[in-house]
C-alpha positions, 0 to 999 in steps of 0.5 A: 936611714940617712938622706942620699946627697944627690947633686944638681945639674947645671941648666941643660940648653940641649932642647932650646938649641934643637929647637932652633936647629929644626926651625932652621932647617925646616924654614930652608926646606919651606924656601927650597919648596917656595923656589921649587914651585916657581921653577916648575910654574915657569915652564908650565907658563911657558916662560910668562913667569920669570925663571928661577934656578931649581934647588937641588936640595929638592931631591932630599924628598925623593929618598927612593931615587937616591937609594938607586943611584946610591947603588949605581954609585957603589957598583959603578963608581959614577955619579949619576948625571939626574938628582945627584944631589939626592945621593950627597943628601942621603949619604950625609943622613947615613953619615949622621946616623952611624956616628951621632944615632938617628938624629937625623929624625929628632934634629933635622927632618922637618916631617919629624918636626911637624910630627913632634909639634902635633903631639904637642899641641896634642899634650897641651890641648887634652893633657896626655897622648894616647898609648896603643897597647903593647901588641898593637904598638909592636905590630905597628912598629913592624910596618916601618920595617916592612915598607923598608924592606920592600923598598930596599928588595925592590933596589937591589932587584933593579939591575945598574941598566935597569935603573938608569934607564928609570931615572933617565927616563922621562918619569924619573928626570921630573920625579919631583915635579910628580912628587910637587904635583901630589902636593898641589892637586891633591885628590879626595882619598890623598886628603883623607889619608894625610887628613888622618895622619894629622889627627893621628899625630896629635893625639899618638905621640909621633905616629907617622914616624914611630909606625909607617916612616920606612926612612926612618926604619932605615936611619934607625938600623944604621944607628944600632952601629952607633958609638954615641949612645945615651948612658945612665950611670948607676950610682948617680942615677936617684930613679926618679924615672924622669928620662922614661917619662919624657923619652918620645920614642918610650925606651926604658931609659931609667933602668938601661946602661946605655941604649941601643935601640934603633927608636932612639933619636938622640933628641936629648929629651932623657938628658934635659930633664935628668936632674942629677949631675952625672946621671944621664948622658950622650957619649961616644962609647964610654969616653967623656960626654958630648955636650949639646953643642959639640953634638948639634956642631958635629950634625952641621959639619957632617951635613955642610961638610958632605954637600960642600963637598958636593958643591966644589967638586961640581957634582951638586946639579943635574945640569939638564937642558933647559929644553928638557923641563920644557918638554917635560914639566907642562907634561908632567900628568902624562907619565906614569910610573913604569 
């Protein structure tokens, strides 16, 4: 029987250029962390250190604030007036996932980030990751869909009043100052707990995300609506089942046309490795292939393009008083949840 020529690739950049995309995102979140903690130390020093503005970009970490005044937003039509820089963020994650699959996860999101380089370490330290078995696998994985629904049941539950009067009150306008101060006095069982996803991050493959991210459960439902899907091609594909292998989310890549699962993050981990020409790529439908580049650009205009947008027309800042977070912050350990 004769040999099959199979053509080359070309070298594929994909990774090196998404490498460079969470560094740099998650060195902007390392600096919106660093000028966030001086902000609170100024108020909780009652004006011995020197005041920096707040970041807005802070908000990106309260995901739940945002669903609520993204609801406040479609039912009204108003912006709300505390963390409505949470809303312009969640917005553009959504944007990104419905257009570009949930790359949010794979290309932006530093605890994605942190995640993937554990289980790397993991890899190069002990040679493999660890697989649960298949029920356990898919048990677990139901968990990330629970807490979505919970958290989403508990939203819609919430009248427009409702939740105004939670994020206008004293707790919901220093939310992030409580989310802060978790990080920085971290109690036993806190530590314990984060211990243990640490160590169970590096030895299964993207733990955190795979079973227990009720964002990610949320970005991956938008995704299954996607026009941009990997798509193998049969009669270039030669089945050396290299896409499989290396694909963190463990879709079957080598045997699908095109996948639509809500687990894949569109990190272009199949098609880096794919070494036949033709074989394995990101497109929009069944149109041409979206290269690297033009997929890590469309991610940076949607972001840049929905916060600039934010930015100009005046709605990135909460614009409180300065006498509130003077109130407020050095009290921060009075309020509890409603």
């Amino acid at each position: 029987m004769a040999k099959r020529l199979v053509k080359r690739r070309a070298p594929d950049h994909s990774q090196p250029l998404r490498w460079a995309v969470q560094c740099a995102f998650l060195l902007l979140n390392v600096w919106i962390g660093v000028q966030f903690y001086f902000f609170v130390r100024h108020y909780e020093t009652f004006g011995a250190t020197a005041l920096v503005d707040r970041p807005p970009g802070v908000e990106g970490w309260l995901p739940i604030a945002s669903l609520m005044n993204l609801k406040v937003v479609l039912l009204t039509g108003a912006l709300p007036s505390v963390h409505p820089a949470g809303v312009f963020l969640l917005v553009a994650f959504l944007a990104i996932s419905f257009l570009l699959r949930k790359a949010f996860c794979s290309w932006l999101c530093p605890i994605g980030t942190i995640s993937e380089w554990l289980w790397r370490i993991g890899r190069s330290t002990f040679r493999r990751n660890f697989r649960l078995p298949r029920w356990a696998d898919v048990a677990l994985r139901s968990l990330k869909y629970i807490l979505m629904a919970l958290f989403l049941y508990a939203v819609a539950s919430m009248s427009v009043p409702d939740i105004r009067a939670f994020l206008d009150g004293p707790y919901g306008v220093i939310s992030d100052v409580k989310m802060l101060n978790f990080f920085r006095f971290l109690g036993v069982t806190s530590a314990i707990v984060l211990g243990a996803l640490v160590l169970l991050s590096v030895f299964v493959q993207n733990f955190w995300c795979r079973y227990l991210c009720p964002y990610g459960a949320l970005l991956g439902l938008v995704a299954r609506f996607s026009p941009a899907r990997i798509r193998r091609a049969p009669d270039a594909c030669i089945d050396c089942a290299k896409c499989a292998v290396v694909c963190p989310a463990r879709l079957r890549v080598d045997k699908l046309i095109e996948i639509r699962s809500p687990e894949c993050t569109g990190c272009l981990d199949c098609v880096a490795v794919c070494p036949a020409e033709g074989a394995l790529c990101m497109a929009a439908g069944k149109r041409r292939p979206i290269p690297a580049w033009a997929f890590a650009a469309a991610i940076g205009v949607l972001f840049f393009g929905i916060l600039g947008y934010a930015q100009l027309s005046g709605y990135w800042r909460s614009n409180l008083p300065s006498q509130v977070y003077q109130n407020l912050v050095p009290r921060a350990n009075e309020f509890a949840h409603p």
